[in-house]
Backbone bond lengths (Angstrom), bond angles and torsions (degrees), N, CA, C in turn:
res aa  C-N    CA-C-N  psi(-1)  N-CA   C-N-CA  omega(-1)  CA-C   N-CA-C  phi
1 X - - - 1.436 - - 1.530 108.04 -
2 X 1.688 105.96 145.31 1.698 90.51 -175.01 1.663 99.27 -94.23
3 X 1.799 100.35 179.30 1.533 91.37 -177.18 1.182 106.48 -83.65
4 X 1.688 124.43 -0.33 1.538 102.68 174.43 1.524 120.69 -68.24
5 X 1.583 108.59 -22.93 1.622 116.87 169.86 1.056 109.46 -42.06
6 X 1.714 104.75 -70.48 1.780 120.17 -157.38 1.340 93.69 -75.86
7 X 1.027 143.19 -46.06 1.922 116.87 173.40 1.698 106.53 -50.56
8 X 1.085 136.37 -48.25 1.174 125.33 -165.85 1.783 105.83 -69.57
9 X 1.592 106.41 -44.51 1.815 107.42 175.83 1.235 108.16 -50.48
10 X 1.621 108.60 -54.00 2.121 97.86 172.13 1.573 125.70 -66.90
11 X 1.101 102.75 -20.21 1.659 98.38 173.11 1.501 93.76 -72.08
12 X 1.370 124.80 -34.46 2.193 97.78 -179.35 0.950 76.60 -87.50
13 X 1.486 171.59 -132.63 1.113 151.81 -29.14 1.991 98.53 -87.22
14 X 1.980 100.80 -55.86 1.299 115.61 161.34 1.230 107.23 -23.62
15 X 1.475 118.13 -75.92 1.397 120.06 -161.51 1.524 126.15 -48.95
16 X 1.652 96.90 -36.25 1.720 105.92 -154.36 2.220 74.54 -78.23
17 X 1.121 113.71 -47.56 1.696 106.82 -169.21 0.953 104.30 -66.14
18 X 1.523 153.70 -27.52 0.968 158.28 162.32 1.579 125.80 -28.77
19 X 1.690 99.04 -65.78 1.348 120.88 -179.07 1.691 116.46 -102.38
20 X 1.340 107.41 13.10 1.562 114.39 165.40 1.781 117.74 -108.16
21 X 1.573 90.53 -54.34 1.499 82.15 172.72 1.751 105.30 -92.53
22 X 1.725 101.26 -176.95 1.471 119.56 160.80 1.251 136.18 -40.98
23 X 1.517 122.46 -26.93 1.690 123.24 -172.23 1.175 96.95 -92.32
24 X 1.190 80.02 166.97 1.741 127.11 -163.81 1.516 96.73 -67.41
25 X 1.509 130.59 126.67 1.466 143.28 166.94 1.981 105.36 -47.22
26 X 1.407 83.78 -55.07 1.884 83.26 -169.61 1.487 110.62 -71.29
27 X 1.212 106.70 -44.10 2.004 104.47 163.48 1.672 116.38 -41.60
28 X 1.322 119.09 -59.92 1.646 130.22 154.09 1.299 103.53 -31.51
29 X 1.397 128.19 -62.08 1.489 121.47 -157.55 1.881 108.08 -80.62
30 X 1.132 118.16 -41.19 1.051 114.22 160.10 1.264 145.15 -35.81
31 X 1.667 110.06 -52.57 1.441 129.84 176.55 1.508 109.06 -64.22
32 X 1.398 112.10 -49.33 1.318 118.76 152.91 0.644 137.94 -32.72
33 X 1.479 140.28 -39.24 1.845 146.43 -129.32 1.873 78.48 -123.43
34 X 1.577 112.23 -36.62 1.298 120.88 -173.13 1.796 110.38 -72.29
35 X 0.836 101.70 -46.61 1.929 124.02 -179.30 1.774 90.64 -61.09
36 X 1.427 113.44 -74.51 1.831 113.96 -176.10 1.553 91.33 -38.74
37 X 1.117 118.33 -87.26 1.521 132.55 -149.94 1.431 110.04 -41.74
38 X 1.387 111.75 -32.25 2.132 111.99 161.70 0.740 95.58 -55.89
39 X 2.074 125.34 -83.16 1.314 128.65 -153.39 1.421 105.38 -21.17
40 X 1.779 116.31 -81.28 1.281 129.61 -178.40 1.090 135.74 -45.42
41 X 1.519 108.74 -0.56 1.982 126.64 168.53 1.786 100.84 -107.08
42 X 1.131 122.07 -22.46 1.656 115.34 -173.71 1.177 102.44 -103.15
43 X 1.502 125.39 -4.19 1.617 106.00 -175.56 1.158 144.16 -85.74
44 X 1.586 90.41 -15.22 1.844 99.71 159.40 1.163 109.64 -98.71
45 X 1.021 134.68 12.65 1.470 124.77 158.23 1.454 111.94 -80.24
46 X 1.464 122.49 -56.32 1.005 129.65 139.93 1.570 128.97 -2.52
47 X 1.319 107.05 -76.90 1.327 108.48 171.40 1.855 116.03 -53.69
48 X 1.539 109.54 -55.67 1.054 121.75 -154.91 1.862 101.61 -60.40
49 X 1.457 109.21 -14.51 1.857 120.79 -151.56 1.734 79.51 -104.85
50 X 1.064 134.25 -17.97 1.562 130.66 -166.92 1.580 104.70 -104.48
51 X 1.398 105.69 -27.82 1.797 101.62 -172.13 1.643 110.16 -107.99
52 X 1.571 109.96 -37.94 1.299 93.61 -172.69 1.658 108.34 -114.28
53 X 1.400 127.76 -0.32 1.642 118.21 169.88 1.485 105.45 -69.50
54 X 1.562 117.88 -49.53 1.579 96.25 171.92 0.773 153.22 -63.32
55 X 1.654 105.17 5.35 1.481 118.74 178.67 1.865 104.86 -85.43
56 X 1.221 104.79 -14.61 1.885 107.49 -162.92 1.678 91.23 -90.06
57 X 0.949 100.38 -30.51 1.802 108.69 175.95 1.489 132.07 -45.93
């Protein structure tokens, strides 16, 4: 899945928790924006540690 998906699934996800429970929208959006922004720094590493170290192995 790309991260333009999963940013958009957590932006509803934010929203729907947002406007159901008690917390704060921008606290939600934050933690989030923080959570995407790893994903999208570890994922080619990720990839790169799954496809090509086992090949040196």
């Amino acid at each position: 899945m790309s991260v333009e998906i999963v940013s958009i699934l957590v932006l509803v996800a934010v929203f729907v928790l947002g406007t159901t429970l008690s917390i704060n929208m921008g606290v939600l959006a934050f933690v989030a924006a923080f959570a995407v922004g790893a994903l999208a720094a570890v994922a080619p590493l990720v990839t790169w540690l799954v496809l090509v170290v086992p090949g040196w192995l």
